[in-house]
C-alpha positions in Angstrom: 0.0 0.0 0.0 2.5 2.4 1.2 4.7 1.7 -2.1 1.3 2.2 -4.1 1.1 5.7 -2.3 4.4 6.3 -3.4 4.4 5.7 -7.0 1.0 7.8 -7.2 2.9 10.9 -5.3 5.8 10.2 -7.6 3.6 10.3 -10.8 1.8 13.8 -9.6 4.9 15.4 -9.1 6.3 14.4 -12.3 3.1 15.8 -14.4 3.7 19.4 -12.6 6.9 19.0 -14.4 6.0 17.9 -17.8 6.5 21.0 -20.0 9.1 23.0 -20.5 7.3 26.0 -18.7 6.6 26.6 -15.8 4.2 29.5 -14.7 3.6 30.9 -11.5 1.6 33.6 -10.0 -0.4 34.4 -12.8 -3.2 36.7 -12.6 -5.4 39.0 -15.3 -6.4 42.6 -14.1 -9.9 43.6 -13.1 -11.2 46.7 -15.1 -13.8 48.6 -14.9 -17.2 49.1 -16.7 -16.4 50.5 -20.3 -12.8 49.7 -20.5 -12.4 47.1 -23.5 -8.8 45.6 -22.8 -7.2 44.2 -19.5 -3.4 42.7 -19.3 -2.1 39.2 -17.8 1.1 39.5 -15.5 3.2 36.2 -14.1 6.5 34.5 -14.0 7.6 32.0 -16.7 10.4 29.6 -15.3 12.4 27.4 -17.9 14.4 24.4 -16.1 15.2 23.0 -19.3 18.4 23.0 -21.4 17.1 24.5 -24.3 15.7 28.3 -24.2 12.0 28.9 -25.0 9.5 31.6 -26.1 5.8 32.5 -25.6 4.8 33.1 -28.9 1.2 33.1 -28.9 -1.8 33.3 -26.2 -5.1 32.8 -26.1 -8.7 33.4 -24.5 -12.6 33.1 -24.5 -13.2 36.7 -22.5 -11.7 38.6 -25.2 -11.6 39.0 -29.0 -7.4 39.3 -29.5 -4.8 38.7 -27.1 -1.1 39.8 -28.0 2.2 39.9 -26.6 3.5 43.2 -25.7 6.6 45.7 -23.4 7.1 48.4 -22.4 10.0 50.7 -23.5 11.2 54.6 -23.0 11.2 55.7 -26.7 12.2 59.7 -26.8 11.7 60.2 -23.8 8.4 58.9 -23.8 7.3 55.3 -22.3 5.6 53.2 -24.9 3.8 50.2 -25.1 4.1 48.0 -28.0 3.4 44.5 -29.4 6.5 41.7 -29.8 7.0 38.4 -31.8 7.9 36.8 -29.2 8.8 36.8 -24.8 11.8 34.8 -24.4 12.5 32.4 -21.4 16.7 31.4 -21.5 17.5 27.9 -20.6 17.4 27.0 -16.6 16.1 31.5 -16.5 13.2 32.9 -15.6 11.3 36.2 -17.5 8.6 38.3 -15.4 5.6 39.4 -16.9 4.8 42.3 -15.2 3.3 46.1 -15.2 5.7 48.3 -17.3 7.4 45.3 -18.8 6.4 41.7 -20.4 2.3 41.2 -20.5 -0.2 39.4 -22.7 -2.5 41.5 -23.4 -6.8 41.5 -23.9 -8.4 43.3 -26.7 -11.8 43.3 -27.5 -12.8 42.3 -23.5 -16.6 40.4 -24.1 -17.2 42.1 -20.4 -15.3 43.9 -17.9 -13.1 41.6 -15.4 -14.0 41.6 -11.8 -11.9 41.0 -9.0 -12.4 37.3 -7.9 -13.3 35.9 -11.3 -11.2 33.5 -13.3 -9.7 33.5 -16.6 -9.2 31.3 -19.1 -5.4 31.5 -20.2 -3.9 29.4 -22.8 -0.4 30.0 -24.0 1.8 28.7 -26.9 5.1 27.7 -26.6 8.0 27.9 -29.6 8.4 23.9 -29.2 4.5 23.4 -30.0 3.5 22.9 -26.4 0.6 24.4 -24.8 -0.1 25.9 -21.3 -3.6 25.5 -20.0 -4.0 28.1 -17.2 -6.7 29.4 -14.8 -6.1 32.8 -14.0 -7.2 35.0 -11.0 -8.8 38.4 -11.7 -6.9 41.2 -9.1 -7.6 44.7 -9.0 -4.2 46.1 -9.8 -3.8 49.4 -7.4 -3.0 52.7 -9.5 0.1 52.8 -7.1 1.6 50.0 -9.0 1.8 51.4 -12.4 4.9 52.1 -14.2 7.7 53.9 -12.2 9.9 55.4 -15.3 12.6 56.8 -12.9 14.9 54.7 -11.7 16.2 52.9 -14.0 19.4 53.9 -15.3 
């Protein structure tokens, strides 16, 4: 019985492991009434050998979802969409306010704090990421902070 236990444990902790990503503390931001795109945050670990992107996502709550940064551009921050968010071998990238997100376009209604998302994300090897997202509200106090980083 006890080795029976065992293998089951073994075999559970082996599926957490089975692709190349992991992700951890994902979570899609609330908005309010009227406002028609939202952003996923989270931190992609890759404890393979090989490095690995996020090149595609998708959703049911919204039309579009795209990959996007942030980056000072004359003096000016601006957001804009990428190919691609690269995870290096045995690295980690954060998707976060200001930096890495997936965003929502085209929400079919506004997120609200202690809902779920559906979150599905495409890997560059072929794999795909099933997720269940947490809506947060994101306090203003945690947007962008442009000065400190020289």
């Amino acid at each position: 019985m006890k080795l029976k236990l065992l293998m089951i444990l073994m075999l559970s902790i082996s599926s957490m492991w089975a692709s190349s990503l992991m992700v951890n503390s994902a979570y899609v931001r609330a908005t309010p009434p009227g406002v028609p795109n939202s952003a996923a945050f989270m931190m992609l670990m890759n404890h393979s050998t090989k490095d690995i992107s996020v090149v595609a996502a998708s959703s049911s709550v919204a039309k579009t979802l795209e990959l996007h940064t942030h980056d000072m551009i004359d003096g000016v921050m601006r957001m804009y969409q990428v190919e691609k968010i690269d995870v290096e071998k045995n690295g980690h990238t954060m998707l976060k306010p200001g930096g890495y997100h997936i965003m929502f376009l085209g929400l079919k209604k506004p997120l609200a704090e202690g809902e779920s998302v559906d979150l599905e994300l495409t890997l560059s090897n072929g794999e795909k990421i099933k997720l269940d997202a947490p809506v947060k509200k994101v306090m203003s106090g945690m947007k962008m902070n442009h000065g400190h980083h020289h």
